[in-house]
FIGU-629029 format. One record per residue (C-alpha): residue in three letters; chain; x, y, z. Coordinates in nm, 4 decimals, padded with zeros to 6 digits. Layout:
N
ALA,A,X,Y,Z
...
***
This chain:
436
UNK,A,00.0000,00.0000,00.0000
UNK,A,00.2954,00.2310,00.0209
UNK,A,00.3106,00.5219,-00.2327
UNK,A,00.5563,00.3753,-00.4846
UNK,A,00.5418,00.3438,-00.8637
UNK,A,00.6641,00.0029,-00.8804
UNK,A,00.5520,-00.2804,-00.6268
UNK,A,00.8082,-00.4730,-00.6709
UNK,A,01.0776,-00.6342,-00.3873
UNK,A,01.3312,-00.4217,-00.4272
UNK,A,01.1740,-00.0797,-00.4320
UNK,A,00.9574,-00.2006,-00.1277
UNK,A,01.2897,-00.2908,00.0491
UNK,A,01.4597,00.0609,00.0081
UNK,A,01.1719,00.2133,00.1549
UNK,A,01.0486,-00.0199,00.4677
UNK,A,01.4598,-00.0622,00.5568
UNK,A,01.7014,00.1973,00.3637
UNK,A,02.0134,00.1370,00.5706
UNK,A,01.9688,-00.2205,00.5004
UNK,A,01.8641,-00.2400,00.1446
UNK,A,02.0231,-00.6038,00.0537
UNK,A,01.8940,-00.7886,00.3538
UNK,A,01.5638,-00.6784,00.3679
UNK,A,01.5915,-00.7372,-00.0329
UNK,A,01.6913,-01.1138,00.0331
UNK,A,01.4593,-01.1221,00.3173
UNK,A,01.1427,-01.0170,00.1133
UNK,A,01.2014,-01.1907,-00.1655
UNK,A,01.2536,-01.5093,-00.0328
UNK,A,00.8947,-01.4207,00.1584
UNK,A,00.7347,-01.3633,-00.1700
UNK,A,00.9032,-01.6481,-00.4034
UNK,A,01.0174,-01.9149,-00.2095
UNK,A,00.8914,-01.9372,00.1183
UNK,A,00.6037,-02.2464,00.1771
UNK,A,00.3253,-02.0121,00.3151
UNK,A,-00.0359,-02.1061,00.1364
UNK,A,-00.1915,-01.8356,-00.1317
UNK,A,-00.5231,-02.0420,-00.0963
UNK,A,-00.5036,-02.0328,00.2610
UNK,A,-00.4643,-01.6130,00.2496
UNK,A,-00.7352,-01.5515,00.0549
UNK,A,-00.9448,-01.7530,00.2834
UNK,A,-00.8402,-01.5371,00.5357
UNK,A,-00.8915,-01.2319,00.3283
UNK,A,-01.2583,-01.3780,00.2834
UNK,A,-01.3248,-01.4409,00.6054
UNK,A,-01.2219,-01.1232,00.7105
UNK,A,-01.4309,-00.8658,00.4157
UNK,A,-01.7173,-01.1121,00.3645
UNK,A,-01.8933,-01.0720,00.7069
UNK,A,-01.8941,-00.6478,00.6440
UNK,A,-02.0257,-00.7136,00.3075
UNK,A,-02.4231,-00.6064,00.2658
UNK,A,-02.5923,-00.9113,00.0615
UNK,A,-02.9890,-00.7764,00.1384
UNK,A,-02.9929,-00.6548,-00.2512
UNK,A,-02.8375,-00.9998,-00.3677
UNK,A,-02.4712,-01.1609,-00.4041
UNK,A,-02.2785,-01.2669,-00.7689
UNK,A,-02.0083,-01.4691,-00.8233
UNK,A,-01.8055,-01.2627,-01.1235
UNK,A,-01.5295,-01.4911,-01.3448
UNK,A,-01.3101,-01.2863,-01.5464
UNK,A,-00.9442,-01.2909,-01.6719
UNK,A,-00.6556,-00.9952,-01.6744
UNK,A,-00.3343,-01.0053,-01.8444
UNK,A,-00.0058,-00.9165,-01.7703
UNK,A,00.2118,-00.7830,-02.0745
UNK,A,00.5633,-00.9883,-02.0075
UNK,A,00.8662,-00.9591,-02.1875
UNK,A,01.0982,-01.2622,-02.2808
UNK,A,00.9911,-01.6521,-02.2401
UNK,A,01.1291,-01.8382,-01.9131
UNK,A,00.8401,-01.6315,-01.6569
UNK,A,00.6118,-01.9005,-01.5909
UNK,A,00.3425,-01.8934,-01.8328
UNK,A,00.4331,-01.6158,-02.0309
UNK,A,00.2981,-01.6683,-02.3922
UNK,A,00.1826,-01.4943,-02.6984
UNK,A,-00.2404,-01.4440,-02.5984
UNK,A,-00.4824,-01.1687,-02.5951
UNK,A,-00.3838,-00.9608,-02.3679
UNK,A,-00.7031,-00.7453,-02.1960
UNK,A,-00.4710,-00.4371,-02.0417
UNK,A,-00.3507,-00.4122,-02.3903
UNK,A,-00.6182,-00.5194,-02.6325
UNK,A,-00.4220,-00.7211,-02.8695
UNK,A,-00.2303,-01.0463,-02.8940
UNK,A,00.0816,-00.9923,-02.7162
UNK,A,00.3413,-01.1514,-02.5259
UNK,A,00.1871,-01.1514,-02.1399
UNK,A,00.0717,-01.3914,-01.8437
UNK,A,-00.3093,-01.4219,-01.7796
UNK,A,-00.4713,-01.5175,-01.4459
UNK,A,-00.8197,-01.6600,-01.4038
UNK,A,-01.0118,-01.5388,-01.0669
UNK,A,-01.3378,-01.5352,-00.9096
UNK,A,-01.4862,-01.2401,-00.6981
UNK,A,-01.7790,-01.2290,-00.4692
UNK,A,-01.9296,-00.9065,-00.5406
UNK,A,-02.2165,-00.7492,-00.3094
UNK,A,-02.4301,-00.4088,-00.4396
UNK,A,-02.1544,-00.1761,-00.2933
UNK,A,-01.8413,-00.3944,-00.2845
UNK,A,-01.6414,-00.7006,-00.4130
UNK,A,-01.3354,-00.9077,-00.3319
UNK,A,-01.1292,-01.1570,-00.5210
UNK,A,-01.1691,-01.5239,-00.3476
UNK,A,-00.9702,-01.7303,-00.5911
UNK,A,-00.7151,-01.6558,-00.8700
UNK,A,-00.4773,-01.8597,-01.1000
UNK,A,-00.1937,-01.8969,-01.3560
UNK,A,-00.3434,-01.9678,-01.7092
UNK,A,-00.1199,-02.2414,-01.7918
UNK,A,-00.1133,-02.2213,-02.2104
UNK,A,-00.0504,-02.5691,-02.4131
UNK,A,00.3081,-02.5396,-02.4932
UNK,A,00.3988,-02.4937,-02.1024
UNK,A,00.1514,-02.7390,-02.0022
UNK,A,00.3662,-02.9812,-02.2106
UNK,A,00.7196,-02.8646,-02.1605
UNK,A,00.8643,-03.0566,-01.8537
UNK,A,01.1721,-02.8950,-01.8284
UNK,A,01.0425,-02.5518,-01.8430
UNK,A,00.7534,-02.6371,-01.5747
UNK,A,01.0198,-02.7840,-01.3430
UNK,A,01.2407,-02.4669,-01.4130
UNK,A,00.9463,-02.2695,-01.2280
UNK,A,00.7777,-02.4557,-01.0102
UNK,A,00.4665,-02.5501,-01.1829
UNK,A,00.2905,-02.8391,-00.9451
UNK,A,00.3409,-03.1507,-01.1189
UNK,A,-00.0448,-03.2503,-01.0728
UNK,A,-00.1670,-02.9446,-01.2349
UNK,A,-00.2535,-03.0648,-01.6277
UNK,A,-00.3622,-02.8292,-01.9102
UNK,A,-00.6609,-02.6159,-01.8411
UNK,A,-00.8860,-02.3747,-02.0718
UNK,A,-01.0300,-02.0769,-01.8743
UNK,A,-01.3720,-02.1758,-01.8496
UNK,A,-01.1870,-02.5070,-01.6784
UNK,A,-01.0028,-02.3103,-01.4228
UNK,A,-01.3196,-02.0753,-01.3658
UNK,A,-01.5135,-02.3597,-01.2928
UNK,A,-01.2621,-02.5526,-01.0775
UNK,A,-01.2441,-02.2816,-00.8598
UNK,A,-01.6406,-02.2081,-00.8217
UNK,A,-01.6923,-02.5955,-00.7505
UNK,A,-01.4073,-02.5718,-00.5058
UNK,A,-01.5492,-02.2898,-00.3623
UNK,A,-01.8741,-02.4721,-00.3455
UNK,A,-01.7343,-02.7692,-00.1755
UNK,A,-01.6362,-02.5122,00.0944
UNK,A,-01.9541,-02.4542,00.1591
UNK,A,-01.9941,-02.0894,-00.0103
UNK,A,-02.3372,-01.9440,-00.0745
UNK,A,-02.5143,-02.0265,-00.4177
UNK,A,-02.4969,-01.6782,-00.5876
UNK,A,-02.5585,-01.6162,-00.9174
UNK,A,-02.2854,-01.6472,-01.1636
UNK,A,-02.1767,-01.3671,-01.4376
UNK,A,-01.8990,-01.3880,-01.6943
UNK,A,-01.8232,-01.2101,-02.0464
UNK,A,-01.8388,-01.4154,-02.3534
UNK,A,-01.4619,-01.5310,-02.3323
UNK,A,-01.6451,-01.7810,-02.1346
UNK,A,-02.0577,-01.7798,-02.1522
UNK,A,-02.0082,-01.9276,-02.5032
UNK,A,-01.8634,-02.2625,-02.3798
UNK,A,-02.1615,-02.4384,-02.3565
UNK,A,-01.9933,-02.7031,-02.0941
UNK,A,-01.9756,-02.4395,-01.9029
UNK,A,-02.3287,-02.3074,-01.8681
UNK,A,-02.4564,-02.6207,-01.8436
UNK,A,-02.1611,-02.7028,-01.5295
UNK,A,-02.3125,-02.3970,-01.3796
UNK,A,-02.6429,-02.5741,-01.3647
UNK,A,-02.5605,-02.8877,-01.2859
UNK,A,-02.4074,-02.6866,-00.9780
UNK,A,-02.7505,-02.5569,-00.9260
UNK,A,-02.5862,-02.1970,-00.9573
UNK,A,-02.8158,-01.9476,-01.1901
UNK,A,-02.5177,-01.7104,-01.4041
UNK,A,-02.5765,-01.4689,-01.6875
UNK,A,-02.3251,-01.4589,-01.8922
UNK,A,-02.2253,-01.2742,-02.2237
UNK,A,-02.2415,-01.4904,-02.5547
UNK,A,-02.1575,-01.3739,-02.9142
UNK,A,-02.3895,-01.3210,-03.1605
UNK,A,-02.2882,-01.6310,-03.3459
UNK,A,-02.4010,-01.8648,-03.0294
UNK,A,-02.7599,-02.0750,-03.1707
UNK,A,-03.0432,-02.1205,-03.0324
UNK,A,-03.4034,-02.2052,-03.0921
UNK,A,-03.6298,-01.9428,-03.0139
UNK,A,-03.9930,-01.9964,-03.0183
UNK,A,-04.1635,-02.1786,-03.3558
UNK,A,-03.8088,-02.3626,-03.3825
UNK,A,-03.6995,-02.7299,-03.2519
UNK,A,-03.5024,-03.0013,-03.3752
UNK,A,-03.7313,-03.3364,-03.5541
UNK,A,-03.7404,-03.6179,-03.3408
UNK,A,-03.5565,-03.8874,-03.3736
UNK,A,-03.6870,-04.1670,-03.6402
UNK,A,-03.9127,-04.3926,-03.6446
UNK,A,-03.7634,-04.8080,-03.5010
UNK,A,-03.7457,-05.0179,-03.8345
UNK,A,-03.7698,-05.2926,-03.6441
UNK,A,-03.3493,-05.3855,-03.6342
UNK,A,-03.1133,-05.2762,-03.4304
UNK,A,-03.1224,-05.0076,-03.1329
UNK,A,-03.4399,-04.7793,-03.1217
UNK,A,-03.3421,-04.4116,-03.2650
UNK,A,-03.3019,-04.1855,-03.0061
UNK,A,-03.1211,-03.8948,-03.1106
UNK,A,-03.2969,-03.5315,-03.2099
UNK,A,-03.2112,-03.4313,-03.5631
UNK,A,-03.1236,-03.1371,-03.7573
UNK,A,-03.3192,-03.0134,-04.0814
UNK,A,-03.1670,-02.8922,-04.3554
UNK,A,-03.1657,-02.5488,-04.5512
UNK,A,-03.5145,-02.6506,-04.6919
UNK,A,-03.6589,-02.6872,-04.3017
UNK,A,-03.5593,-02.3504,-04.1319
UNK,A,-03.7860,-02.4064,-03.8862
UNK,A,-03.5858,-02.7409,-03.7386
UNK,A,-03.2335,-02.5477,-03.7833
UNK,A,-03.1316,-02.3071,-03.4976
UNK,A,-03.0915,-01.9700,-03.5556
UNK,A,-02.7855,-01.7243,-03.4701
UNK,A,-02.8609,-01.4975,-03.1545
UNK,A,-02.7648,-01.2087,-03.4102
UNK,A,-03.0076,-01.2866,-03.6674
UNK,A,-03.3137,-01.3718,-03.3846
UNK,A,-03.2365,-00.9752,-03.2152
UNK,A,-03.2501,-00.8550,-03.5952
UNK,A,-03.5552,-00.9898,-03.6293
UNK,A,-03.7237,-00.8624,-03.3013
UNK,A,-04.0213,-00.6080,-03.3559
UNK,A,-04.0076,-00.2280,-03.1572
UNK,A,-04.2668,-00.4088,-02.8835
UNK,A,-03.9943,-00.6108,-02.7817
UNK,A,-03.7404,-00.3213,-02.6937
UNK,A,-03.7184,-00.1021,-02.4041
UNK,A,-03.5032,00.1743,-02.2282
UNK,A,-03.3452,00.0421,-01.8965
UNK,A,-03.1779,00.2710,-01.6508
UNK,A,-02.9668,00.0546,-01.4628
UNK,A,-02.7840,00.2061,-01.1815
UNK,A,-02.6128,00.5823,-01.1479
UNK,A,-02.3086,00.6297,-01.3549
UNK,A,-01.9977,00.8352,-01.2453
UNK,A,-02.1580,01.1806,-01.4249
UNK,A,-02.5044,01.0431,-01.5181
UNK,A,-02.7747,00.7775,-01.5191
UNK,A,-02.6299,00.4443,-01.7337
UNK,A,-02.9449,00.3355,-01.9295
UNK,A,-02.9671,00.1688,-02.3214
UNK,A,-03.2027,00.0057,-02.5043
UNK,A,-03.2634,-00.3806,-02.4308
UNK,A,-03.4778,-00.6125,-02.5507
UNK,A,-03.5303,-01.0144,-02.4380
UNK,A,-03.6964,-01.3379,-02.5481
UNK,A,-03.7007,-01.7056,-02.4305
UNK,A,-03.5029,-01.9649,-02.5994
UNK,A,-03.3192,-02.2474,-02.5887
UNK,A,-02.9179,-02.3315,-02.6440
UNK,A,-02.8772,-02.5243,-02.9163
UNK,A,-02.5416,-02.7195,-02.9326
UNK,A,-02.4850,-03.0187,-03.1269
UNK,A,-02.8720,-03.1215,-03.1016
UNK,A,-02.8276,-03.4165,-03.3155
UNK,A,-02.6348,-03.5663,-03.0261
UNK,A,-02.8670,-03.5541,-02.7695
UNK,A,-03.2041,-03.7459,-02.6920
UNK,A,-03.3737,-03.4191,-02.5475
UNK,A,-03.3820,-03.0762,-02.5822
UNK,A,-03.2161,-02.8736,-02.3204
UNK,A,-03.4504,-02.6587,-02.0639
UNK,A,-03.5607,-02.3003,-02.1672
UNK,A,-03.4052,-01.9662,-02.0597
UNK,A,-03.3590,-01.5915,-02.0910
UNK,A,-03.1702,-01.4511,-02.4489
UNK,A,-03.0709,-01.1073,-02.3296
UNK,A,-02.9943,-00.8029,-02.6250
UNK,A,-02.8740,-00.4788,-02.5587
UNK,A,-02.9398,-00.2783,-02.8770
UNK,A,-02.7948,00.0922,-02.8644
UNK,A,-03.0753,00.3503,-03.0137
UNK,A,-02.8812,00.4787,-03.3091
UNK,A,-02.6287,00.2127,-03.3798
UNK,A,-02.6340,-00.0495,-03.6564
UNK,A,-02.6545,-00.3683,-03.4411
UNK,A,-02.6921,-00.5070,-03.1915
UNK,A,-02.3623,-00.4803,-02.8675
UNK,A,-02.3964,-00.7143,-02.6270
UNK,A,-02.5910,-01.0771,-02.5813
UNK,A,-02.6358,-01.2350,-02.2742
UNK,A,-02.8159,-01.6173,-02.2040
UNK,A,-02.9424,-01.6395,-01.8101
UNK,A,-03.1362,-01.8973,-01.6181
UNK,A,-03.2678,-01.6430,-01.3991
UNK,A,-03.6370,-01.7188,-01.3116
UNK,A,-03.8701,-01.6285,-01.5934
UNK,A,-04.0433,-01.3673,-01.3252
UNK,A,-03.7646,-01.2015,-01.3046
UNK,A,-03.8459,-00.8386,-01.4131
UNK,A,-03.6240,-00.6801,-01.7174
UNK,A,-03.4814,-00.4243,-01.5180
UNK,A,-03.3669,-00.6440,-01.2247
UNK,A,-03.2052,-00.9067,-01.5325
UNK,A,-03.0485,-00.6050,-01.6665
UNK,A,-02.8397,-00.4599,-01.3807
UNK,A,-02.7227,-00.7992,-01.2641
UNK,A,-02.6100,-00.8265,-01.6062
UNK,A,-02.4514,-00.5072,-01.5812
UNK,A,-02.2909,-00.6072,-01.2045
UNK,A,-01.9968,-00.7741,-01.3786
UNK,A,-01.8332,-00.3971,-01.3590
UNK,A,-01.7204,-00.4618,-01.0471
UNK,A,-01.4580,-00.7313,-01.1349
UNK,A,-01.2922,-00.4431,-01.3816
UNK,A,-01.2966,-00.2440,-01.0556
UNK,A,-01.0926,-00.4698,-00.8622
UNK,A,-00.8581,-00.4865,-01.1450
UNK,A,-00.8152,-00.1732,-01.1880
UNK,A,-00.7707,-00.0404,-00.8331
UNK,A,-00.5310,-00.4061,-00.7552
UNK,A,-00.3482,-00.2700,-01.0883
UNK,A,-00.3013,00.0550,-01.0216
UNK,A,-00.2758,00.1292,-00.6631
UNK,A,-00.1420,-00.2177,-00.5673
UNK,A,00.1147,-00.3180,-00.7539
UNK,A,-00.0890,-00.6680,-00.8604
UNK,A,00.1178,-00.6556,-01.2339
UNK,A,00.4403,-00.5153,-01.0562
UNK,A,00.6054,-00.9321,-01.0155
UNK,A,00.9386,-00.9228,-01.1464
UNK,A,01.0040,-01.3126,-01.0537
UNK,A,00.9776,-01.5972,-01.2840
UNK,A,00.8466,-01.8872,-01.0666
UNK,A,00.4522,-02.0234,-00.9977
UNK,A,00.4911,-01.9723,-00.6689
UNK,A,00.5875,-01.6514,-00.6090
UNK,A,00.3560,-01.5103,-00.9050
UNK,A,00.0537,-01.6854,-00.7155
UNK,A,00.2639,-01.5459,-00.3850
UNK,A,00.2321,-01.1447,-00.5333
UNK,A,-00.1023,-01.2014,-00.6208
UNK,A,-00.2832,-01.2796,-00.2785
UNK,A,-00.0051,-01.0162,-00.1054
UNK,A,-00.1933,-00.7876,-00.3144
UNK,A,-00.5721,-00.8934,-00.2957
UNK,A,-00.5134,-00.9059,00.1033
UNK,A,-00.3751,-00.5174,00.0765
UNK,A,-00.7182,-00.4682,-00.1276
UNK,A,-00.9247,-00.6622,00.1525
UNK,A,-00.8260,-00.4633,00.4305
UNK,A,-00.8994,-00.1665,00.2243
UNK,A,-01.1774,-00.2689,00.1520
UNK,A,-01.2821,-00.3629,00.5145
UNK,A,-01.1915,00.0016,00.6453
UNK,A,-01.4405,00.1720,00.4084
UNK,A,-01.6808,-00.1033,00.4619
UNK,A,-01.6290,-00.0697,00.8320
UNK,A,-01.6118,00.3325,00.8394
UNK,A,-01.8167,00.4447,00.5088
UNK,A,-01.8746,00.8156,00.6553
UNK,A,-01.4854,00.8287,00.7102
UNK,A,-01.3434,00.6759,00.4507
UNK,A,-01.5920,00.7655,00.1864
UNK,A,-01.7568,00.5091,-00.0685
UNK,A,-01.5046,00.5914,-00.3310
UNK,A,-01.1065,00.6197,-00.3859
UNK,A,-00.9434,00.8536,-00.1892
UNK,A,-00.8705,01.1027,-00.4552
UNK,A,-00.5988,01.2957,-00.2359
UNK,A,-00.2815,01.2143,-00.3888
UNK,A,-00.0070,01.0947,-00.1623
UNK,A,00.3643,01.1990,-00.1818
UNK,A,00.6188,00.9286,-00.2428
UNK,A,00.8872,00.9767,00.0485
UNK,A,01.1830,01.0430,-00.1051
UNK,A,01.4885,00.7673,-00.1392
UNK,A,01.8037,00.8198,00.0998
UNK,A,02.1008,00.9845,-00.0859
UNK,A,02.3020,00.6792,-00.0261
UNK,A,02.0537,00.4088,-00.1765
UNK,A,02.2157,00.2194,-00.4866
UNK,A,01.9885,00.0534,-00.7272
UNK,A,02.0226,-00.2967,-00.7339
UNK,A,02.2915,-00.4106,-01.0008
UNK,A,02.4877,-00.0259,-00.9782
UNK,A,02.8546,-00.1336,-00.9703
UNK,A,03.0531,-00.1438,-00.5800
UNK,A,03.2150,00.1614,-00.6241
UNK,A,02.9705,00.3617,-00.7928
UNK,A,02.8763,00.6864,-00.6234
UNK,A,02.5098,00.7109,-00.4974
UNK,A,02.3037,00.8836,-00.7506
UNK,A,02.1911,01.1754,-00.5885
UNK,A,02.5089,01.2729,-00.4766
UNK,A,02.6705,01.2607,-00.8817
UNK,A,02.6999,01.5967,-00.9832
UNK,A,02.6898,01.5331,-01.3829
UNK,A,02.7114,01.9105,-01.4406
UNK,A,03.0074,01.9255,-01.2894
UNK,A,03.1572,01.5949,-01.4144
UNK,A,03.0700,01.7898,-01.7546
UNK,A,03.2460,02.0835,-01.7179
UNK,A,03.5304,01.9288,-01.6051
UNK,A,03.5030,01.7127,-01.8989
UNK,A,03.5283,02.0389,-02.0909
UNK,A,03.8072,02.1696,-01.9496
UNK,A,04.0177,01.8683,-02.0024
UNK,A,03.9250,01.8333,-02.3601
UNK,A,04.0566,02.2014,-02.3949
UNK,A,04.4256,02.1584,-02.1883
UNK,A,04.5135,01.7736,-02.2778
UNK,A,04.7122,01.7258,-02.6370
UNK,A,04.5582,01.4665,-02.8331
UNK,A,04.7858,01.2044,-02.8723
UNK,A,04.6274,00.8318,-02.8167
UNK,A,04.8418,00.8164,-02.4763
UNK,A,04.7096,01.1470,-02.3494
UNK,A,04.3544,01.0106,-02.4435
UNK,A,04.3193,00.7711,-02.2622
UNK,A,04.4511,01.0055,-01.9590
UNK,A,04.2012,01.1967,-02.0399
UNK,A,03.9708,00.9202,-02.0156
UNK,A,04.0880,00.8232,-01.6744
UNK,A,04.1264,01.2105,-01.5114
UNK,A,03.7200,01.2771,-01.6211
UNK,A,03.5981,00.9469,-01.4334
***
């Protein structure tokens, strides 16, 4: 939490100890990367600590996302060419999977974890190199996300409702994990995602010959039967009338009211039909359509209850903000992208050092709202400055400290020198040796 630009070990360890720079260096990074202290077993603390100031009378959500972290080079674990969300492009960078239990007015990270890509997953010598846990296998992210909810389950944590973007609501596995979980979720989906909306369904599997096993399986119709073919969620919204769309405020916005133009419709996910022996259970297509633009922007499928008023569907939809909230404040005030190691442990190590800074935050303005304030502090603190003697780590023995180099004077000297020497080669390289 100290006012630093970079949260990283050594910076950290000139300010908390500045006469003793290289042993509290040593010290804390052997606290952060190697030492056998539990990251699971601090962010249960963390939890146990915000969760019981946390307000859950206007509902609780369980919000999966992803965040990047651009990396140069290839030996930090997990470092690989991906999209990159801080950056918004393909890029060389590390990505971590976590879950948050978010509340009206707050939220709190409860689990996160490596993205493992392919080519590390398979590399044994570069796993051992950095730690990687020899049980952990290849994962996708909707795999990780849903490891850590059912672990998180198996703990005994409340059934909230789950919300994701479409990086992950359009692996159908993973919806239908959510409900085999019993957990209701709305998620985002593209606009490619099928379904069959009402007037639509699959033809039933054909009629026993009299041989072999009895036909079970749904099947698809062709182009000439459009109404046994599912339909794109972009072409259904297309072909919604204006009775189906409505303006929806959803909740106050930093300078105004957030509101758009939404419209929604029952349906049912349709994903390789012709392999199952029933069709899967109805739920809630979600559009938001923009007045004025060309298409539609967002999609979301939800199991909510079909009483569920519009407007309530809407703004948990729209609750998933507060995930890009925790990033953003973890990013920027506390140093969560700041890990200059290479290994899995002490990446996983930064990350819960950092999420337990953002818990006690958290707990102090949850604890003392009229004191603290319900937003960021927007006082800016000064950054202490350095002692004159303090050597960056890697600045030769004998090097002077850097506030006490005088480089104007080292240049006018310089000057001077160049003026009075001759310029023969031996006399150069006096010259070379008087100015340092």
């Amino acid at each position: 939490m100290s006012p630093l630009q970079r949260k990283s070990v050594e910076p950290m360890a000139a300010l908390v100890e500045p006469l003793k720079v290289r042993s509290r260096h040593q010290s804390l990074n052997h606290f952060v990367a190697d030492a056998a202290w539990s990251d699971e077993q601090m962010l249960l603390r963390v939890c146990q600590w915000v969760v019981p100031l946390m307000d859950f009378a206007g509902g609780g959500w369980w919000i999966i996302d992803d965040t990047g972290f651009p990396k140069q080079g290839r030996h930090s674990v997990g470092v690989a060419r991906q999209y990159c969300g801080m950056l918004g492009k393909q890029d060389n960078c590390q990505v971590a999977v976590s879950v948050s239990l978010a509340s009206e007015a707050a939220s709190v990270p409860v689990a996160s974890q490596l993205y493992l890509p392919k080519e590390w997953a398979d590399d044994s010598a570069r796993r051992a190199k950095v730690g990687v846990p020899e049980a952990l296998q290849f994962a996708t992210k909707p795999q990780i996300a849903l490891q850590q909810i059912e672990h998180l389950m198996g703990q005994g944590a409340p059934r909230h409702c789950v919300l994701a973007d479409a990086g992950y609501g359009v692996d159908t596995a993973f919806r239908e994990r959510l409900s085999e979980l019993d957990l209701r979720y709305v998620v985002g989906v593209s606009g490619s995602v099928t379904v069959w909306p009402s007037g639509r369904e699959p033809l039933p599997p054909q009629a026993y010959r009299g041989r072999g096993q009895v036909p079970k399986r749904l099947r698809l119709g062709g182009a000439a039967w459009p109404q046994h073919h599912p339909q794109s969620i972009k072409d259904l919204a297309l072909e919604l009338g204006p009775e189906h769309w409505h303006s929806v405020t959803w909740r106050e916005g930093t300078n105004a009211k957030l509101h758009s133009r939404l419209a929604r419709v029952r349906v049912r996910a349709a994903h390789r039909d012709n392999l199952r022996e029933e069709l899967r259970e109805p739920e809630w297509l979600l559009i938001e359509w923009p007045k004025g633009d060309a298409e539609p922007l967002k999609y979301w499928l939800s199991t909510l209850p079909e009483d569920t008023p519009l407007e309530r569907m809407v703004f948990e939809a729209k609750m998933r903000w507060r995930i890009e909230r925790d990033y953003q404040d973890l990013k920027q005030d506390l140093g969560l992208g700041h890990y200059e190691g290479r290994g899995w442990r002490g990446f996983h190590h930064h990350a819960s050092l950092s999420i337990a800074a953002y818990g006690f935050l958290l707990a102090q303005r949850l604890s003392h709202p009229d004191e603290v304030g319900g937003k960021k502090n927007s006082a800016k603190r000064q950054v202490p400055a350095l002692p004159t003697h303090y050597k960056p780590r890697g600045s030769p023995a004998h090097a002077a400290p850097r506030p006490i180099l005088n480089h104007e004077l080292a240049n006018s000297i310089g000057a001077l020198l160049a003026r009075t020497l001759p310029r023969c080669p031996c006399c150069l390289r006096q010259q070379g040796r008087l100015i340092k």
